[in-house]
mmCIF file of the N, C-alpha and C atoms, coordinates in Angstrom:
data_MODEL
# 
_entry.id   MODEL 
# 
loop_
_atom_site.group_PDB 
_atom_site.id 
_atom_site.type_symbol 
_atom_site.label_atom_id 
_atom_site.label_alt_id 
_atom_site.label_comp_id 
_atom_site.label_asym_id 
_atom_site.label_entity_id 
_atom_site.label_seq_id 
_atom_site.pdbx_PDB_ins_code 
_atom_site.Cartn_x 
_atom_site.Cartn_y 
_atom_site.Cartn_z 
_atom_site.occupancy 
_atom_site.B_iso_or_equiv 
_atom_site.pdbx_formal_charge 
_atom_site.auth_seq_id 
_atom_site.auth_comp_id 
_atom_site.auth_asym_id 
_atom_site.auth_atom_id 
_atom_site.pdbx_PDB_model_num 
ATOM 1   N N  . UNK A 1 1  ? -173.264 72.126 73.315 1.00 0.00 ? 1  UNK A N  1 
ATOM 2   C CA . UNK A 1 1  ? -171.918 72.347 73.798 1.00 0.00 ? 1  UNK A CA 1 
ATOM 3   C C  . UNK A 1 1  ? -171.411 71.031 74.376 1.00 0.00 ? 1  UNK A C  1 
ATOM 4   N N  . UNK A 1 2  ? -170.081 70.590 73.964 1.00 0.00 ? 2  UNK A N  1 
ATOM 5   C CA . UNK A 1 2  ? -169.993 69.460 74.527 1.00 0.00 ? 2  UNK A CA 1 
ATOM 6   C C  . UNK A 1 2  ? -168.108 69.513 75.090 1.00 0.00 ? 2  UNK A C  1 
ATOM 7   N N  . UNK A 1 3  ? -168.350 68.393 76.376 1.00 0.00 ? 3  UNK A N  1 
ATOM 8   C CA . UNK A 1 3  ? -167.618 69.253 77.433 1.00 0.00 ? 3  UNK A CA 1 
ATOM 9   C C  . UNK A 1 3  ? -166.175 67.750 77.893 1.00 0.00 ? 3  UNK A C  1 
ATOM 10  N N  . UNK A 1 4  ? -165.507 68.061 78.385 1.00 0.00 ? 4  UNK A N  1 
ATOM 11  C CA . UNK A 1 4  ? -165.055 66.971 78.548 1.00 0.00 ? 4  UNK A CA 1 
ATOM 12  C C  . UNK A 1 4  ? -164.042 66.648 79.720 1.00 0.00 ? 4  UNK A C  1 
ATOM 13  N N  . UNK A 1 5  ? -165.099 65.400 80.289 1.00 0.00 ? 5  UNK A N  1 
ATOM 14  C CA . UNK A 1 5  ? -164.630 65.078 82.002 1.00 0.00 ? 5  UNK A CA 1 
ATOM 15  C C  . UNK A 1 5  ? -163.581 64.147 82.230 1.00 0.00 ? 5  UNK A C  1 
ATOM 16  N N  . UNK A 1 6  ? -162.947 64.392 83.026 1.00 0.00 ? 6  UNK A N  1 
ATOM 17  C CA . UNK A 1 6  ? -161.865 62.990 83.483 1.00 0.00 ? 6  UNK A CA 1 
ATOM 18  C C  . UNK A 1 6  ? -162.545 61.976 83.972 1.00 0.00 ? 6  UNK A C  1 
ATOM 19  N N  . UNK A 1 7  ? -163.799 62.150 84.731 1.00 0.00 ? 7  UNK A N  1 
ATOM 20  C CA . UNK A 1 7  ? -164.352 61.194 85.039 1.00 0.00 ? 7  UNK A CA 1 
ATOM 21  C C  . UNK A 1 7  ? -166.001 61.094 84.881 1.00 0.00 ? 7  UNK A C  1 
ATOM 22  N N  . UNK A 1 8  ? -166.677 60.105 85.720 1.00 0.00 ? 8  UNK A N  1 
ATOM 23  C CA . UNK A 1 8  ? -168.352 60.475 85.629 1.00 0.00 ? 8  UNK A CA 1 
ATOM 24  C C  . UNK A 1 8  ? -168.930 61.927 86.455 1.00 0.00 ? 8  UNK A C  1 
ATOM 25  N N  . UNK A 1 9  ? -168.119 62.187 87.549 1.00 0.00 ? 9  UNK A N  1 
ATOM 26  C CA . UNK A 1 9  ? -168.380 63.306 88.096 1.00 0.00 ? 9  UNK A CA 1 
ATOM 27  C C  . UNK A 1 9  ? -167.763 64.820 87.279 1.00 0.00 ? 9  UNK A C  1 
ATOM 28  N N  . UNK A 1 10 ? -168.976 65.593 87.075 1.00 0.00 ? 10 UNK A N  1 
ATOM 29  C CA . UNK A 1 10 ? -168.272 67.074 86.415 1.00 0.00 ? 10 UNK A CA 1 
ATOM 30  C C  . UNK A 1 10 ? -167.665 67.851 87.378 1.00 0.00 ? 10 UNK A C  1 
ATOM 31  N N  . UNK A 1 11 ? -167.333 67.487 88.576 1.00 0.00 ? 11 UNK A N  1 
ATOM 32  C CA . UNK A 1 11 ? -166.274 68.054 89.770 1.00 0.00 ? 11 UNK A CA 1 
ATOM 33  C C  . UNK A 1 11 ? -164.626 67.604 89.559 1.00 0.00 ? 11 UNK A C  1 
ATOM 34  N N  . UNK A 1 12 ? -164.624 66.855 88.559 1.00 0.00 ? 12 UNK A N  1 
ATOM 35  C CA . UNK A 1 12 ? -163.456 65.811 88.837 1.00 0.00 ? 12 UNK A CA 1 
ATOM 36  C C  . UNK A 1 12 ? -162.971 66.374 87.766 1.00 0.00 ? 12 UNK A C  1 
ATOM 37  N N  . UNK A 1 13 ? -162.419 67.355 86.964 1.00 0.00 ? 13 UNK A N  1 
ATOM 38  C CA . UNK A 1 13 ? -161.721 68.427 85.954 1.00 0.00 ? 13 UNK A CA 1 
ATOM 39  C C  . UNK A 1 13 ? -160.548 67.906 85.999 1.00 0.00 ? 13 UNK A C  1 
ATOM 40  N N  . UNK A 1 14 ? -160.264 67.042 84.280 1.00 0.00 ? 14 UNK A N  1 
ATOM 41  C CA . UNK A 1 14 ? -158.775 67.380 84.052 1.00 0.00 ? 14 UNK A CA 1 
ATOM 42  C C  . UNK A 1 14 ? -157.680 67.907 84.028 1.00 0.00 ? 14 UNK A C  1 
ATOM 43  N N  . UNK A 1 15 ? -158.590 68.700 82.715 1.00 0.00 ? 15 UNK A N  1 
ATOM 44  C CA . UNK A 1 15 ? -157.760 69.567 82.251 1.00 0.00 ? 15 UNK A CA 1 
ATOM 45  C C  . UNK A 1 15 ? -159.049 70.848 82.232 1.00 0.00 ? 15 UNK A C  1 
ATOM 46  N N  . UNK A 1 16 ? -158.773 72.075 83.024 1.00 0.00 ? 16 UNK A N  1 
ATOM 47  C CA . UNK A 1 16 ? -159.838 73.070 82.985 1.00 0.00 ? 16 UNK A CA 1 
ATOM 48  C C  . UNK A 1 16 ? -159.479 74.685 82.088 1.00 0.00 ? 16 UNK A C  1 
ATOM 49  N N  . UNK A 1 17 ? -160.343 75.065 81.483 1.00 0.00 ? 17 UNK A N  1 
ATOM 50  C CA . UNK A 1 17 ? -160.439 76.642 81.264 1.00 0.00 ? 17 UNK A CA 1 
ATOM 51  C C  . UNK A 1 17 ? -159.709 77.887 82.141 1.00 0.00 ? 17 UNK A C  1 
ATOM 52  N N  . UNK A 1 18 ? -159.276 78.751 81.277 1.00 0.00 ? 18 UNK A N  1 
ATOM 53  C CA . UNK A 1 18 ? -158.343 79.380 82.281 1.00 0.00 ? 18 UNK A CA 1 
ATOM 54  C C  . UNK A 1 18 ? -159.208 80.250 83.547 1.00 0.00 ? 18 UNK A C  1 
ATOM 55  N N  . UNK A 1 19 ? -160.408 80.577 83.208 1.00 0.00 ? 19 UNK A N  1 
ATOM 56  C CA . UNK A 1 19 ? -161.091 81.378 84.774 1.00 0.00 ? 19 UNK A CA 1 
ATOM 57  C C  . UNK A 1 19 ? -161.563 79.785 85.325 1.00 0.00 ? 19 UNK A C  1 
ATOM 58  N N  . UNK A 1 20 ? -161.384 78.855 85.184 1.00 0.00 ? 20 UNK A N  1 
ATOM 59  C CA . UNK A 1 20 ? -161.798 77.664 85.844 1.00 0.00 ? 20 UNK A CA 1 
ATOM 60  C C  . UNK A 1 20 ? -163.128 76.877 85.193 1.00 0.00 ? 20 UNK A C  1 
ATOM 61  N N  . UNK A 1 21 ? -163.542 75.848 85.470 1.00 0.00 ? 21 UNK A N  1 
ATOM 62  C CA . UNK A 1 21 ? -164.802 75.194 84.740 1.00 0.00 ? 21 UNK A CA 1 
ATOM 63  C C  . UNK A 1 21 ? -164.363 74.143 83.835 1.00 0.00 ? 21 UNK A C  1 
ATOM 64  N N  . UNK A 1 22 ? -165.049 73.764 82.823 1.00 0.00 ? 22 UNK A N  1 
ATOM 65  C CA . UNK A 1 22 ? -165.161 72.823 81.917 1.00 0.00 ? 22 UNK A CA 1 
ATOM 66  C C  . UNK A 1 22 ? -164.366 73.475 80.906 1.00 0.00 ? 22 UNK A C  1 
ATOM 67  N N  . UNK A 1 23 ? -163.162 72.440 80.303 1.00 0.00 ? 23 UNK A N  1 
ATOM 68  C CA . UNK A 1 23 ? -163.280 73.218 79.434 1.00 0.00 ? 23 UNK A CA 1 
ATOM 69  C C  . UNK A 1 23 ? -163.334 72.333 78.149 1.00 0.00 ? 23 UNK A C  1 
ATOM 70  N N  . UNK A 1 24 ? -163.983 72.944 76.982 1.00 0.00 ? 24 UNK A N  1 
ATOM 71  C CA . UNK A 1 24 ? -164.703 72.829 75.711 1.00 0.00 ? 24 UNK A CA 1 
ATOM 72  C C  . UNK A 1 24 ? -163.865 71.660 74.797 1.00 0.00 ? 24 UNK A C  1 
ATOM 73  N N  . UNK A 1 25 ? -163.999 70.674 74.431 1.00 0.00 ? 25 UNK A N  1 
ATOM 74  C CA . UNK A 1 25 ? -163.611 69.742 73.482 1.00 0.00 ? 25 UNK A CA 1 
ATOM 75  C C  . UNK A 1 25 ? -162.722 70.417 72.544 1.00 0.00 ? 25 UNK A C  1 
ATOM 76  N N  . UNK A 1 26 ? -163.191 71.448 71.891 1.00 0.00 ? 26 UNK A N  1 
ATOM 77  C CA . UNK A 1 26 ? -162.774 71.848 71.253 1.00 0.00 ? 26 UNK A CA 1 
ATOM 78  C C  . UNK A 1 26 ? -161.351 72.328 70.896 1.00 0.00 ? 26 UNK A C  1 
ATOM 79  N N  . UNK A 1 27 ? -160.725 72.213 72.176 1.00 0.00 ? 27 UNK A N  1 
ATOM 80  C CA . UNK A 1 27 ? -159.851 72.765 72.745 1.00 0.00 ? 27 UNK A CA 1 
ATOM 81  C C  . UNK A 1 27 ? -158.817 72.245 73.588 1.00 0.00 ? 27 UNK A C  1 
ATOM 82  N N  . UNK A 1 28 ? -159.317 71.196 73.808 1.00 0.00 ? 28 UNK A N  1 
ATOM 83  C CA . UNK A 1 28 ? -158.332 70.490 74.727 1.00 0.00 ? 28 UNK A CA 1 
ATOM 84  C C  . UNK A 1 28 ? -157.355 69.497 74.674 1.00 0.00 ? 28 UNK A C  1 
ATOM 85  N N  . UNK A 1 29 ? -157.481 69.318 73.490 1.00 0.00 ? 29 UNK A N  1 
ATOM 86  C CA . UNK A 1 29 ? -155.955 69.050 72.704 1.00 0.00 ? 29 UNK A CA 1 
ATOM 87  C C  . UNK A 1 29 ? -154.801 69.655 72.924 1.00 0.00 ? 29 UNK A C  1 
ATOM 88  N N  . UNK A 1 30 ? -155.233 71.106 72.729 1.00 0.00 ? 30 UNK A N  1 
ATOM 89  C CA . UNK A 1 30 ? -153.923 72.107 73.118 1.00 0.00 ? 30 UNK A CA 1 
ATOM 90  C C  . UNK A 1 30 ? -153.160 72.132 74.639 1.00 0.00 ? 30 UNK A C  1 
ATOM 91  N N  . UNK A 1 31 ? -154.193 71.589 75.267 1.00 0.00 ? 31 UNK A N  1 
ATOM 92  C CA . UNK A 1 31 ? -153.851 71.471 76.786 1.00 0.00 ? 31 UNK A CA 1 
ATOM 93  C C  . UNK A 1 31 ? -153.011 70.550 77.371 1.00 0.00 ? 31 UNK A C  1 
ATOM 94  N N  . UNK A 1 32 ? -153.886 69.363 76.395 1.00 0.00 ? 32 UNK A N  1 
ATOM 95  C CA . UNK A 1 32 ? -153.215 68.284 76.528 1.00 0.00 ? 32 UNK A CA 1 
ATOM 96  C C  . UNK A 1 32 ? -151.671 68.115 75.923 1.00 0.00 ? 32 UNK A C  1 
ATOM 97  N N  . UNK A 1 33 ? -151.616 68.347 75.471 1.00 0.00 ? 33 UNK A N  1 
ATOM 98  C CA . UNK A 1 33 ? -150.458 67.966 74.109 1.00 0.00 ? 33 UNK A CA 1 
ATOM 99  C C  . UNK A 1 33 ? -149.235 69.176 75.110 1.00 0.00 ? 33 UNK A C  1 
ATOM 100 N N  . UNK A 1 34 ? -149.547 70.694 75.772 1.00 0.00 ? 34 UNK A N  1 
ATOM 101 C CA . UNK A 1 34 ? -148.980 71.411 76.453 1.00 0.00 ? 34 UNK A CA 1 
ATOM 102 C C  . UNK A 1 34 ? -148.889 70.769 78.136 1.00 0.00 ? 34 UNK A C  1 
ATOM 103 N N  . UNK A 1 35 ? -149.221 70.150 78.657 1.00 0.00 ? 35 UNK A N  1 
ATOM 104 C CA . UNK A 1 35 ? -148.830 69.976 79.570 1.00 0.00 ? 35 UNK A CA 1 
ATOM 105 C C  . UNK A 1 35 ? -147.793 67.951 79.282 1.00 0.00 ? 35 UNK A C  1 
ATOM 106 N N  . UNK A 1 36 ? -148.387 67.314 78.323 1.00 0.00 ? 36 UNK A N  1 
ATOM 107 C CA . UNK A 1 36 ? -147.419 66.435 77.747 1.00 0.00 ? 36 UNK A CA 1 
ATOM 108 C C  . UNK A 1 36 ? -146.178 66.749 77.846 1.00 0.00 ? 36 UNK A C  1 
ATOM 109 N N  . UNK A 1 37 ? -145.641 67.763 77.240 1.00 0.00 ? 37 UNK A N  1 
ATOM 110 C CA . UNK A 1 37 ? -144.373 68.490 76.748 1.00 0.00 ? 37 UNK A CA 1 
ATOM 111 C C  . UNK A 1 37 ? -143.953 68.901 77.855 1.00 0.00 ? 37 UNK A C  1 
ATOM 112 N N  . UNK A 1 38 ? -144.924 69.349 78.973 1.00 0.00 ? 38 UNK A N  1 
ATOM 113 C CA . UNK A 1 38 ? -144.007 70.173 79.785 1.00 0.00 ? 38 UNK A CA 1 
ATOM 114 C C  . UNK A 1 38 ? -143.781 68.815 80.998 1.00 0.00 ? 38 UNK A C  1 
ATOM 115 N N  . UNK A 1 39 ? -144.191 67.714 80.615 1.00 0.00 ? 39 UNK A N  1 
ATOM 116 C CA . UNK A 1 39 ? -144.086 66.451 81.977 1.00 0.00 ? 39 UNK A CA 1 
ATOM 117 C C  . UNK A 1 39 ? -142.527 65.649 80.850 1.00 0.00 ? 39 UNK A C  1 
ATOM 118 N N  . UNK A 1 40 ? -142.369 66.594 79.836 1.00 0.00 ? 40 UNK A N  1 
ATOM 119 C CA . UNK A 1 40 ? -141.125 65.713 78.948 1.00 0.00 ? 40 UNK A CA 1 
ATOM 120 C C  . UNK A 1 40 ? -141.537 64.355 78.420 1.00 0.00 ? 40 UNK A C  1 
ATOM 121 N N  . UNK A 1 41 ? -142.686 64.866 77.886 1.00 0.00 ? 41 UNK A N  1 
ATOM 122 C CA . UNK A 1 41 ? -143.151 63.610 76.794 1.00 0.00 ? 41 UNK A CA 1 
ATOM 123 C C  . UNK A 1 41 ? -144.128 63.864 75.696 1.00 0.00 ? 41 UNK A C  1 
ATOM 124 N N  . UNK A 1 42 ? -142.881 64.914 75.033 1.00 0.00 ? 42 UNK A N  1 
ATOM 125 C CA . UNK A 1 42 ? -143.499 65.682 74.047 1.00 0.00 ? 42 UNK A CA 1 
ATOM 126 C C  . UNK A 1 42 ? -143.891 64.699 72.603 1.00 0.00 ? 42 UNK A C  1 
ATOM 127 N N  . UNK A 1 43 ? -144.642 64.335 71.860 1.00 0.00 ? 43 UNK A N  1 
ATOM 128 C CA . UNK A 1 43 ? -145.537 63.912 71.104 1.00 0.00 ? 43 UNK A CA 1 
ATOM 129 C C  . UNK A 1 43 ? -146.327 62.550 71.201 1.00 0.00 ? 43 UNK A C  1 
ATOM 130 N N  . UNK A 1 44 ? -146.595 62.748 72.603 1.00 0.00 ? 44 UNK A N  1 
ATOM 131 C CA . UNK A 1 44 ? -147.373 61.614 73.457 1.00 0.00 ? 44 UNK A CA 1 
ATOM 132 C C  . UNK A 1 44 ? -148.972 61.985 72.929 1.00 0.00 ? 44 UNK A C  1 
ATOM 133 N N  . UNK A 1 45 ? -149.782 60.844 73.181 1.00 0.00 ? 45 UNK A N  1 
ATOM 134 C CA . UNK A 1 45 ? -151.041 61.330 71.834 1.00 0.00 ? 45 UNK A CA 1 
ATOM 135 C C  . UNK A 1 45 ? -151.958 60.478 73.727 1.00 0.00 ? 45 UNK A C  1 
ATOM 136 N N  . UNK A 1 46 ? -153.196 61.048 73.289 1.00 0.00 ? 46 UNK A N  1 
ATOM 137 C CA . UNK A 1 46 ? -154.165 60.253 74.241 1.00 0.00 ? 46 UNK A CA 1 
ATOM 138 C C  . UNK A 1 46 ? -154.325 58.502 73.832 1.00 0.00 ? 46 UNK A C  1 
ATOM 139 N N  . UNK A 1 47 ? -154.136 58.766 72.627 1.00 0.00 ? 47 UNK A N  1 
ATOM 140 C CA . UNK A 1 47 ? -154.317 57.187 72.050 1.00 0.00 ? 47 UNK A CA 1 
ATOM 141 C C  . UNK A 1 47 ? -153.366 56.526 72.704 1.00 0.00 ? 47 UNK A C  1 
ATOM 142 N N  . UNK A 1 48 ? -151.935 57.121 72.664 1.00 0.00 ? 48 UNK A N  1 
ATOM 143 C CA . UNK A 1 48 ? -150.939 56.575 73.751 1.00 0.00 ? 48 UNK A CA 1 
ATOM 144 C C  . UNK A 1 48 ? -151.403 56.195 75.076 1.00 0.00 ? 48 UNK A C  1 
ATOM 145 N N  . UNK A 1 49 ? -151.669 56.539 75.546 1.00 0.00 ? 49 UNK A N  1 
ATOM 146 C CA . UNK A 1 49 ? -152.093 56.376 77.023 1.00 0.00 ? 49 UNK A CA 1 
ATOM 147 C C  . UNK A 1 49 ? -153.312 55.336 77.023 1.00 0.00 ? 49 UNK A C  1 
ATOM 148 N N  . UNK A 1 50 ? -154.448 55.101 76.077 1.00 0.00 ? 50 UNK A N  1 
ATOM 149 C CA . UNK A 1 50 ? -155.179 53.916 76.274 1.00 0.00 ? 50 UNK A CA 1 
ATOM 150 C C  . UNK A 1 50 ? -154.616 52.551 75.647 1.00 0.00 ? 50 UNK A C  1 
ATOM 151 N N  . UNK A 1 51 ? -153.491 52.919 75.224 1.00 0.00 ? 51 UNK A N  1 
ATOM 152 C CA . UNK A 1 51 ? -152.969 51.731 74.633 1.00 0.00 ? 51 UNK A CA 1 
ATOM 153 C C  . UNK A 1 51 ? -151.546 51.217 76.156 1.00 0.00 ? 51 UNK A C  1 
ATOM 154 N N  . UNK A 1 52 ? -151.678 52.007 76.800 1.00 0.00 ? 52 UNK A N  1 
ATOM 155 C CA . UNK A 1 52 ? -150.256 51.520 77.748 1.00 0.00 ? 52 UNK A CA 1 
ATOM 156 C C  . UNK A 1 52 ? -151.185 51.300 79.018 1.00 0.00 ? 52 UNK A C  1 
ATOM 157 N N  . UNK A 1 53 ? -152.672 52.052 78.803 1.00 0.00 ? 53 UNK A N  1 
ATOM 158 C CA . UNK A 1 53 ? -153.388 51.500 79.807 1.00 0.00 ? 53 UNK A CA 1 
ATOM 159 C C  . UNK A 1 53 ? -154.151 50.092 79.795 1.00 0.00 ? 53 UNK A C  1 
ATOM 160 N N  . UNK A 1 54 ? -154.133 49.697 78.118 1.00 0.00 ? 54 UNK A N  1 
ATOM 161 C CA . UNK A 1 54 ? -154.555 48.283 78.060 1.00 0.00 ? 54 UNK A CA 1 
ATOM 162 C C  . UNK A 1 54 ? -153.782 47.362 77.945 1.00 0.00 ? 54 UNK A C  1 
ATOM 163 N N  . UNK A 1 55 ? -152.267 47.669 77.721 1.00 0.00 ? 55 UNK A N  1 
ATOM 164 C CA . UNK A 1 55 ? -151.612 47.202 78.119 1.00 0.00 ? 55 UNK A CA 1 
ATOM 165 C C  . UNK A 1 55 ? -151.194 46.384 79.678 1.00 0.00 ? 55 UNK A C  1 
ATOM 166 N N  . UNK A 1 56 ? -150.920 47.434 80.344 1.00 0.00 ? 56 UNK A N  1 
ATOM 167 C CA . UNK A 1 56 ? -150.624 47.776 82.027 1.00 0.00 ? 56 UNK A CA 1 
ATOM 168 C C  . UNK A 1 56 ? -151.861 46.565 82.207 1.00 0.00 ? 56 UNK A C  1 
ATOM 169 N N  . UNK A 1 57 ? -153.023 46.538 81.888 1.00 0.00 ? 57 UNK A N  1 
ATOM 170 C CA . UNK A 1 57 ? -153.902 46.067 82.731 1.00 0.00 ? 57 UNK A CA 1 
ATOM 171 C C  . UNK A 1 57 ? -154.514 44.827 82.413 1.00 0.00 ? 57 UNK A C  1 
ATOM 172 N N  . UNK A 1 58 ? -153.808 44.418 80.738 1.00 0.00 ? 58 UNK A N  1 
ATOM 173 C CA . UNK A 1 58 ? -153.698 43.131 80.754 1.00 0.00 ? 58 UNK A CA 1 
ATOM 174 C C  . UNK A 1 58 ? -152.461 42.134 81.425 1.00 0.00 ? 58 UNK A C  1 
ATOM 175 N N  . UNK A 1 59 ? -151.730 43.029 81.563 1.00 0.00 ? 59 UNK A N  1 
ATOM 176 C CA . UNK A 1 59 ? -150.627 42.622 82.399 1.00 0.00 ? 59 UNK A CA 1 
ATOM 177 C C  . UNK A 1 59 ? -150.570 42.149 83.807 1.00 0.00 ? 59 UNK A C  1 
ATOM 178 N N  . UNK A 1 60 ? -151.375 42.986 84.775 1.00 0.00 ? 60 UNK A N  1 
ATOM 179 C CA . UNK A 1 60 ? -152.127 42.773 85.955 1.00 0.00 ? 60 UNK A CA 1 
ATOM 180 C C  . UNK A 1 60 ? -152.804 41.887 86.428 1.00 0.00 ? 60 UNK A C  1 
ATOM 181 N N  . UNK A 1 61 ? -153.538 41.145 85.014 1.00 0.00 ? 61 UNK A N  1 
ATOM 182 C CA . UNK A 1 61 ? -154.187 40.399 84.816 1.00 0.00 ? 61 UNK A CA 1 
ATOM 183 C C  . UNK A 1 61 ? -155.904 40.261 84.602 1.00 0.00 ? 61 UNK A C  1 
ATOM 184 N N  . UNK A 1 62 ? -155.964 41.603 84.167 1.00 0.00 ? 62 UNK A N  1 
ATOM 185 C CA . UNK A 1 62 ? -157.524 42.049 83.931 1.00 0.00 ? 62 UNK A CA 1 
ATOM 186 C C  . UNK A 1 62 ? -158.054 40.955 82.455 1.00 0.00 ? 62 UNK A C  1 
ATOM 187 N N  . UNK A 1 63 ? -158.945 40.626 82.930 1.00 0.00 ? 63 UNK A N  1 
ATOM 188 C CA . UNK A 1 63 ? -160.360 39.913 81.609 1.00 0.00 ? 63 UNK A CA 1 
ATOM 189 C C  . UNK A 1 63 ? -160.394 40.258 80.705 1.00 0.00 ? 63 UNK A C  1 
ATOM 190 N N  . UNK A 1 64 ? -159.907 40.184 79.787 1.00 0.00 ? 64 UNK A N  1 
ATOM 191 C CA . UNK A 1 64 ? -160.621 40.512 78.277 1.00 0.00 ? 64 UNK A CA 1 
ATOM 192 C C  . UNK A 1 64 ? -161.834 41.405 78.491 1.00 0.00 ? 64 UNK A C  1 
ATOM 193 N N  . UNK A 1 65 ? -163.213 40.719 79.196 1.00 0.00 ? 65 UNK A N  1 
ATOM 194 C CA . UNK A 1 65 ? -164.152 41.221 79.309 1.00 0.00 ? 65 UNK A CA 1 
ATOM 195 C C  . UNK A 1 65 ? -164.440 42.524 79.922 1.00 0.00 ? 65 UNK A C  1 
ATOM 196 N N  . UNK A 1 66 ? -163.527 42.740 81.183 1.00 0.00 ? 66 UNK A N  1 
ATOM 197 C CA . UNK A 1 66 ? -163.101 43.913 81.957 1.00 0.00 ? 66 UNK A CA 1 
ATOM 198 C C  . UNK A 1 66 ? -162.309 44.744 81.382 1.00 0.00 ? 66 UNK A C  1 
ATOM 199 N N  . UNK A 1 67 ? -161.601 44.552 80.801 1.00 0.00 ? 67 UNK A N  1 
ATOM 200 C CA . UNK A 1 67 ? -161.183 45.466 79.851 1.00 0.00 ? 67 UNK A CA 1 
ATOM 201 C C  . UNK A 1 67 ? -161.672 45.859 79.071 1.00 0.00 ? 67 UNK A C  1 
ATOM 202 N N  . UNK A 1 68 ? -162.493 44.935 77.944 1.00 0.00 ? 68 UNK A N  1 
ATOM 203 C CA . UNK A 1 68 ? -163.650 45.780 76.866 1.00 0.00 ? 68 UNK A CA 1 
ATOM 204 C C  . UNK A 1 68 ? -164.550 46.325 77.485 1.00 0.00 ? 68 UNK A C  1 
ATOM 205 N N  . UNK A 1 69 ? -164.875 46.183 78.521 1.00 0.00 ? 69 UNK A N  1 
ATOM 206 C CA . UNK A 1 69 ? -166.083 47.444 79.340 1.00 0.00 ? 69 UNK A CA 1 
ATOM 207 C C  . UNK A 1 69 ? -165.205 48.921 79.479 1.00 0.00 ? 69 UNK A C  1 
ATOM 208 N N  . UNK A 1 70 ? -164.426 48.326 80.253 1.00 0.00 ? 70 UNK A N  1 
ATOM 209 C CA . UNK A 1 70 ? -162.939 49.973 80.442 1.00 0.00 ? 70 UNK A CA 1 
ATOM 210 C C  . UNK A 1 70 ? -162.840 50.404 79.697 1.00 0.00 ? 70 UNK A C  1 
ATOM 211 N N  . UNK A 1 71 ? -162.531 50.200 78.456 1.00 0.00 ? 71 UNK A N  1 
ATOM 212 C CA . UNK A 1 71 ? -162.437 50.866 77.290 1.00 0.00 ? 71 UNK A CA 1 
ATOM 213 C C  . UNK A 1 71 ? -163.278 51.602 76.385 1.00 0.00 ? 71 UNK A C  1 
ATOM 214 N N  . UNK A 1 72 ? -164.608 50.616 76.771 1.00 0.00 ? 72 UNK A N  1 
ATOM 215 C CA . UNK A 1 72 ? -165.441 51.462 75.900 1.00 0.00 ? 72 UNK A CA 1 
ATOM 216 C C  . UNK A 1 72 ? -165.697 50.830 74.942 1.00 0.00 ? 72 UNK A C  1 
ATOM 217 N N  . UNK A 1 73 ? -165.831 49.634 74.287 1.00 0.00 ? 73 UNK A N  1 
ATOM 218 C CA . UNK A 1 73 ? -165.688 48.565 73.185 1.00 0.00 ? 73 UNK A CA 1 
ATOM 219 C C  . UNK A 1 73 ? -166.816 47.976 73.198 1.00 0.00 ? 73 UNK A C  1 
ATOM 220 N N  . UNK A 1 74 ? -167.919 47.601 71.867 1.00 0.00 ? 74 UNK A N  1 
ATOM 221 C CA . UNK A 1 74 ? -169.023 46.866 72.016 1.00 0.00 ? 74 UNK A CA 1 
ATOM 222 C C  . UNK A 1 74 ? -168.175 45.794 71.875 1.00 0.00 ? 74 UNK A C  1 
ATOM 223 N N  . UNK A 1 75 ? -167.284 45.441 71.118 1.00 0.00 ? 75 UNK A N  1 
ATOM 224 C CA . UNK A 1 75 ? -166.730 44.346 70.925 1.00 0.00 ? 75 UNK A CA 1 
ATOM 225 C C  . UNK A 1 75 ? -165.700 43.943 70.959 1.00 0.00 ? 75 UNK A C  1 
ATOM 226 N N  . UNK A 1 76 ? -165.886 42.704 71.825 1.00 0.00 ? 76 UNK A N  1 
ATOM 227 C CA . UNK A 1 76 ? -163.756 42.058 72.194 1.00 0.00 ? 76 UNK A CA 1 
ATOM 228 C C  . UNK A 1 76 ? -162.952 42.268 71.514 1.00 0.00 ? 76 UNK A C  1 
ATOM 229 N N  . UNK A 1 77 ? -163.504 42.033 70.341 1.00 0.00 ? 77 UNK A N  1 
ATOM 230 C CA . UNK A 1 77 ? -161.818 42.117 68.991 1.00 0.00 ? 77 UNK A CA 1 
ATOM 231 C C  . UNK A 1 77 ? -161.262 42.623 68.861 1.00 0.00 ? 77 UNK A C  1 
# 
């Protein structure tokens, strides 16, 4: 079963199941994409958001290097 956290802690729930908990990969697209729409930024994608977050934070003035760790990237390119 695989589950999916906002952060390293499984206390720290995004987006959760309707009796509460984790809720399922499988699924959380729909959540996402529904509460998008309802903040009025209806066909906003997650990919959106790591791209305005690597944006934003090269802007700030974050490292190349600090940023490919943030992201998740074996590699700079």
């Amino acid at each position: 079963m695989e589950v999916l956290y906002a952060c390293e802690s499984n206390d720290s729930l995004l987006f959760t199941a309707q009796k509460g908990g984790p809720l399922h990969y499988s699924r959380w697209r729909t959540f996402f994409d529904r509460a998008a729409a309802a903040a009025g930024l209806e066909g906003l994608t997650p990919h959106d958001l790591r791209r305005a977050y690597a944006t934003l934070s090269t802007q700030a003035g974050v490292g190349p290097k600090a940023l490919q760790a943030a992201m998740g990237h074996s590699d700079i390119g």
